[in-house]
C-alpha positions, -999 to 999 in steps of 0.1 A, spaced: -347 -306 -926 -358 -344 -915 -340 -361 -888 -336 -399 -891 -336 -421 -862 -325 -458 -854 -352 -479 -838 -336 -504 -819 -351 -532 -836 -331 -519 -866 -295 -517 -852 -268 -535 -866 -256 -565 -847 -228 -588 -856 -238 -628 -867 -202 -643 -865 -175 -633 -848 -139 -642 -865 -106 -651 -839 -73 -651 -847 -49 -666 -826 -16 -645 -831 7 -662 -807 12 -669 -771 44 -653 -749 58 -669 -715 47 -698 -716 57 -725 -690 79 -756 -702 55 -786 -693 81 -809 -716 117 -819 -724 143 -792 -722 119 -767 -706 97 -765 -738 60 -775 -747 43 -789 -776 17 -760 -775 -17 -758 -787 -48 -735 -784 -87 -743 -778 -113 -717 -789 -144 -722 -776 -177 -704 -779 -211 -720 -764 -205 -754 -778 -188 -752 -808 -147 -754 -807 -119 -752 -828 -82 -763 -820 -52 -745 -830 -25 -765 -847 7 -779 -826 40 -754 -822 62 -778 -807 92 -775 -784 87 -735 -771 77 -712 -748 69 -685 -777 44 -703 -801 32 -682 -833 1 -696 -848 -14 -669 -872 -43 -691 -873 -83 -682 -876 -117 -692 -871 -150 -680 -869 -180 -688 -848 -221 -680 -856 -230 -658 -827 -269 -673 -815 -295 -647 -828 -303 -622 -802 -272 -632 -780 -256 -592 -777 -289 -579 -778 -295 -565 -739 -261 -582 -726 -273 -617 -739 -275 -631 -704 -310 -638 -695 -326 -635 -734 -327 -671 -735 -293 -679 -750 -278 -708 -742 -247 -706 -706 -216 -693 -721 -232 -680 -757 -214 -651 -748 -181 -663 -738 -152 -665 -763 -128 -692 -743 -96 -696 -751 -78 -728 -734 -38 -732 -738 -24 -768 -736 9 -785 -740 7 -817 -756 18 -850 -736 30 -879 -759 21 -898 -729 -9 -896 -710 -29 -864 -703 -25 -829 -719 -10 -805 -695 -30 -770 -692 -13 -744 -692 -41 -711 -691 -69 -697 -705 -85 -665 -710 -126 -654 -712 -132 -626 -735 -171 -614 -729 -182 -606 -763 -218 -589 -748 -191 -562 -728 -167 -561 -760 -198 -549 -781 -220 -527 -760 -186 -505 -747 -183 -481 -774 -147 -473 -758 -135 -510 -767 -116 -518 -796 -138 -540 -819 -113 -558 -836 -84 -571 -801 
C-alpha cells in the first residue's frame, strides 16, 4: 500500500475571495426621521467596491456581491511579512449614511483577517 503526501508547495490556496453583503441590523439614524440613507464599502488592499444606497432605515438588506483577486502568496505563512502589500490581508468593510449635504456620516466597520479565516481549520470558510 503507497501513502500520498502533500508538499506544501502543492496545497490548495484560494485566488479570489467572493463577499456578500447580506444586510446590516441596528443601525443608528444619522438622517431625517431617525433613518439613514445607508451604504457599504468593501475594501481589500486597494481595490473597493461600494454597496448600492438603502435609503431611509436602520435595517438595510443589500443581497449584493463582489469578489476581490487575493495577491499570489498573500495566505501562504499568515501573509504578513511575505512581501504583500499593508492590508492584503484585510477584508474592510466600512458602513456610511449618505448626506445630501455635505460629508457622508460613518457609521462602523468591521476587519475580517482573511490569513486567520483560512489557516483555522475550526472557522467556517464561507461567514
Amino acid at each position: 500500500m503507497s501513502s500520498l503526501t502533500v508538499e506544501d508547495d502543492q496545497k490548495w490556496l484560494p485566488t479570489h475571495v467572493q463577499v456578500t453583503v447580506l444586510r446590516g441590523r441596528g443601525l443608528r439614524g444619522k438622517g431625517k426621521h431617525g433613518t439613514s440613507d445607508v451604504y457599504t464599502i468593501i475594501q481589500l488592499g486597494k481595490e473597493k467596491y461600494s454597496t448600492g444606497v438603502v435609503e431611509k432605515t436602520t435595517e438595510p438588506e443589500w443581497r449584493e456581491e463582489c469578489s476581490f483577486e487575493l495577491q499570489p502568496g498573500v495566505l501562504q505563512g499568515g501573509g504578513r511579512n511575505g512581501g504583500c502589500p499593508a492590508g492584503a490581508t484585510e477584508l474592510v468593510l466600512i458602513v456610511m449614511h449618505r448626506a445630501h449635504m455635505g460629508m457622508d456620516v460613518f457609521l462602523g466597520q468591521v476587519v475580517i483577517q482573511l490569513d486567520k479565516v483560512f489557516h483555522e481549520s475550526r472557522c467556517v470558510k464561507n461567514e
